[in-house]
C-alpha positions in Angstrom: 127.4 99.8 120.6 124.6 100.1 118.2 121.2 101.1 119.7 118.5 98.6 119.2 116.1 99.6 116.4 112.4 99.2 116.2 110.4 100.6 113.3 106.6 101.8 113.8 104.5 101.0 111.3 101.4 103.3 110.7 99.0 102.1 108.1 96.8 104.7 106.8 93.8 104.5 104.0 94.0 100.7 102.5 97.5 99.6 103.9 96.5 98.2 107.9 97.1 94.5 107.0 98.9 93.1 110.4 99.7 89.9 107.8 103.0 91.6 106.9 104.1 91.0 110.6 105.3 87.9 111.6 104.7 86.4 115.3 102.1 88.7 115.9 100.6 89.7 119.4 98.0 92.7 120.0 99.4 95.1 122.8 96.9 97.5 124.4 98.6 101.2 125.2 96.9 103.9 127.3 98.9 106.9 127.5 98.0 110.5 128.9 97.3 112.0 125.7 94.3 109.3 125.7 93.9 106.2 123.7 95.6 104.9 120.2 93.7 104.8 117.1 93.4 100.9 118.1 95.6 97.8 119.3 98.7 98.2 118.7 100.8 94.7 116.3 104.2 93.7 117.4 106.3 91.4 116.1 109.0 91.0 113.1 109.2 91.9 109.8 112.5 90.0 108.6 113.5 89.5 112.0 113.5 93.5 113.1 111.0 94.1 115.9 108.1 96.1 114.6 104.9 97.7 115.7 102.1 98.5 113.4 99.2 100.7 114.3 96.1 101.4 111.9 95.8 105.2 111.7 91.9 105.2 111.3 91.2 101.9 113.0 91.4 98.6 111.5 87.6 99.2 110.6 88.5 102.6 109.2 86.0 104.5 111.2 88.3 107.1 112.4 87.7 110.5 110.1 91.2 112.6 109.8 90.3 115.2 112.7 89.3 112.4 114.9 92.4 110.3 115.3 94.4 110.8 118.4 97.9 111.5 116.8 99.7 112.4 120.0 98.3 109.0 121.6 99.4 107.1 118.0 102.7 108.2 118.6 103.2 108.8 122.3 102.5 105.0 122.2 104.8 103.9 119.7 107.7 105.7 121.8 106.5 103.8 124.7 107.0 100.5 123.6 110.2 101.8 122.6 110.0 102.8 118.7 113.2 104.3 117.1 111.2 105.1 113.9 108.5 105.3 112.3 107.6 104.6 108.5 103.8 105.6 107.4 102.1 105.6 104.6 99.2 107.5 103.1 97.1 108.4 100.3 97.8 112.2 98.4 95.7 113.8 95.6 98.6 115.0 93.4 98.7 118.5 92.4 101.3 118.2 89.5 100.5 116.6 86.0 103.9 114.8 86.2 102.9 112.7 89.1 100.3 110.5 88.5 98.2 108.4 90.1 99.8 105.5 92.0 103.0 106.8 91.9 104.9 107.0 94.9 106.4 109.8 96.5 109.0 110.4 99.4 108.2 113.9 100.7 110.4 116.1 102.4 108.1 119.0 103.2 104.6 120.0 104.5 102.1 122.8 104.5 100.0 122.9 107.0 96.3 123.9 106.5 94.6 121.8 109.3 93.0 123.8 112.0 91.2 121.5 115.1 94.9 119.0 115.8 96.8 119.0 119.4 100.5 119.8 117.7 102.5 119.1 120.9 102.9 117.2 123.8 104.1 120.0 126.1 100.7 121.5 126.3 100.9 122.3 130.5 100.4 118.6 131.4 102.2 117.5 134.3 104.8 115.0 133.0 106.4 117.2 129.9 107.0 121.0 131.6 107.3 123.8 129.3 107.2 124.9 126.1 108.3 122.9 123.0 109.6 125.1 119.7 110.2 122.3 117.5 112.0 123.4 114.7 110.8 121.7 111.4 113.4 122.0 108.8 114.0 119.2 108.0 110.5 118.2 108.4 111.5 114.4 107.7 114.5 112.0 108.5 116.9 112.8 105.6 118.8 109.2 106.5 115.0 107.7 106.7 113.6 109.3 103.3 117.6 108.6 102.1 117.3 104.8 102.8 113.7 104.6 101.0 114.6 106.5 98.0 117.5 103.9 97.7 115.4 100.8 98.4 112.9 101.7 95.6 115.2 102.0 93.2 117.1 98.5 93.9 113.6 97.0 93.8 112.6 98.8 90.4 109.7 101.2 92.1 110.1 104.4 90.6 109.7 107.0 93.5 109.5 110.9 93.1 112.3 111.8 95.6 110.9 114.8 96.8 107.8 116.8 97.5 105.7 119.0 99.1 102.3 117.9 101.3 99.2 120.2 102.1 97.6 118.6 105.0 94.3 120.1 104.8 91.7 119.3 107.7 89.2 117.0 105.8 87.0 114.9 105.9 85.6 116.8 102.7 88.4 117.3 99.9 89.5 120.9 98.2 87.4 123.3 96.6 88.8 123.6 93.0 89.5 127.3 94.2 91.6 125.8 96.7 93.5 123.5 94.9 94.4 125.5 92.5 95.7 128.1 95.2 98.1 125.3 96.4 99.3 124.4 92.9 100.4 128.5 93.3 102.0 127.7 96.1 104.4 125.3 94.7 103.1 122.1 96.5 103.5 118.8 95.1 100.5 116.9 96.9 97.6 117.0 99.0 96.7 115.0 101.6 94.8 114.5 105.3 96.7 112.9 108.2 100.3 113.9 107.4 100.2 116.8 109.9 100.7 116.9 113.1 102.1 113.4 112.7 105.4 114.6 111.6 105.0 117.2 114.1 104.7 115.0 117.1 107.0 112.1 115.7 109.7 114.6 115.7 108.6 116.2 119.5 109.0 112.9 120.6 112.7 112.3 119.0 111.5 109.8 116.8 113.2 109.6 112.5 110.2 109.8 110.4 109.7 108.8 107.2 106.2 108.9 104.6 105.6 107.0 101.4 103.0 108.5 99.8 101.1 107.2 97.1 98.9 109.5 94.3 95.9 108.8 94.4 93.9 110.9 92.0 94.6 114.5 90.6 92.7 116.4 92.8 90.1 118.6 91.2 92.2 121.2 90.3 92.6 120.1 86.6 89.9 121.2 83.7 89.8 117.5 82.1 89.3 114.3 83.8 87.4 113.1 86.4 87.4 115.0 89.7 88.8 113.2 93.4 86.2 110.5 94.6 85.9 108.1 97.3 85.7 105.3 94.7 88.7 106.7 92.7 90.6 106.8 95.4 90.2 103.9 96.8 91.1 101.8 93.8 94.1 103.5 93.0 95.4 102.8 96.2 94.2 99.1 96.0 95.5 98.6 92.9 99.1 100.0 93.4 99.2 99.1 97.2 101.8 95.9 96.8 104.3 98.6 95.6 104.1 100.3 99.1 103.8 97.3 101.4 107.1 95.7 99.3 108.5 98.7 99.7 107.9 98.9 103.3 108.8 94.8 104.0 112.4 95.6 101.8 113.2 98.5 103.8 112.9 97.8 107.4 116.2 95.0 107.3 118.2 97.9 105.7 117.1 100.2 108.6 118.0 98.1 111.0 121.4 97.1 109.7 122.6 101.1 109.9 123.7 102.7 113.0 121.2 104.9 113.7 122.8 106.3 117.5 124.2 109.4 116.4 121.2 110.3 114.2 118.9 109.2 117.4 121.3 111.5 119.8 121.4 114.5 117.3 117.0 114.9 117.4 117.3 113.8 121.5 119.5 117.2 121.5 117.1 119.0 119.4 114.2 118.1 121.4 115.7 119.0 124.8 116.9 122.2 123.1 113.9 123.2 122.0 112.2 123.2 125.2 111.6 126.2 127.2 110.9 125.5 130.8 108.7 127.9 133.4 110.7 130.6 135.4 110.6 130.0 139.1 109.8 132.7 140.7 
């Protein structure tokens, strides 16, 4: 028997609109890590039960440090999420990718400094010690089943690519972005990390579109990153990821997802390393 799927939605800078949720109903979650980022949506999206959760707050005054990612996603397990699609705004560090394209990316850098990256941190309910490993950092059937369902709707997609999550609010130094161009990253972001981190702790397939938003600062023409910039890039090229998202979630839920589900339970429980009595 197939396991029952339901897909987590988290919207980040511009894409929070519970309108793309049908039968809607606010749910309230407290966990022990603290409280969500806000009310959590449920409902459907073309009949597949979904939850969708505003990253920064529906009023967007959450700053990147600030959000509580192991509530976000402790609480999308507990009302029983099998994945979890996000989206989120990228300065792109490449000239081929340009703003308001989207990208599915399969690896991360982290450069944050201040985030909670676990959920076995000594609290009574999880004992021990969690190595997660994080290769690969994303679902491959997730980011497989996206690539796919942006090409059948005509979205060109860059099927790959490498995110430095930096700790924000402020953006790079030019010094610093061209350090990660060096490094062979692809994009350059806020939020992405520990959100992967934690969504795979907690056994959960993740998958990220992210949109470019601007080209950084670390090229010697054109107008550096700004608020503004970013903003309207996102708003103008925002249907492409909320289509994208809305055409997705049916071909999620049609696959059977148990063996992929079982295979990062195994992981998880693998990866744990529990006290020594004495």
């Amino acid at each position: 028997m197939n396991q029952p799927i339901k897909i987590g939605i988290i919207g980040g800078s511009g894409l929070d609109d519970s309108q793309i949720i049908e039968s809607r109903s606010e749910k309230v979650v407290n966990t022990n890590f603290g409280n969500p980022s806000d009310v959590l949506i449920e409902g459907k999206i073309a009949g597949v039960d979904c939850v969708l959760l505003a990253r920064h707050g529906r009023n967007h005054s959450i700053m990147p440090t600030n959000v509580n990612y192991r509530a976000n996603i402790w609480a999308l397990k507990t009302l029983g999420c099998t994945h979890v699609i996000v989206s989120t705004a990228t300065g792109s560090l490449q000239e081929h990718i340009r703003p308001g394209d989207i990208i599915i990316p399969d690896g991360f850098i982290d450069r944050t400094t201040k985030r909670a990256q676990t959920f076995y941190d000594g609290n009574e309910m999880l004992l021990g010690v969690c190595h997660i490993p994080m290769e690969p950092a994303f679902c491959k059937r997730t980011r497989q089943v996206l690539i796919e369902t942006a090409k059948e709707l005509d979205i060109g997609v860059h099927e790959n690519g490498t995110v430095v999550t930096i700790e924000g609010p402020r953006f790079s130094s030019k010094a610093e972005s061209k350090t990660f161009r060096q490094w062979g990253a692809d994009l350059v972001n806020m939020t992405l990390v520990p959100e992967v981190v934690l969504a795979k702790e907690a056994g959960l397939c993740y998958a990220a579109i992210a949109m470019a938003t601007d080209y950084d600062c670390w090229r010697e023409c054109g107008e550096n990153v700004n608020v503004a910039d970013v903003l309207a890039t996102f708003k103008k090229n925002v249907t492409k990821v909320t289509e994208l998202i809305t055409a997705v979630i049916p071909k999620i839920a049609a696959i059977d997802w148990s063996d992929t589900i079982d295979e990062l339970k195994n992981t998880v429980n693998g990866s744990i390393m529990l006290p020594h009595s004495n």
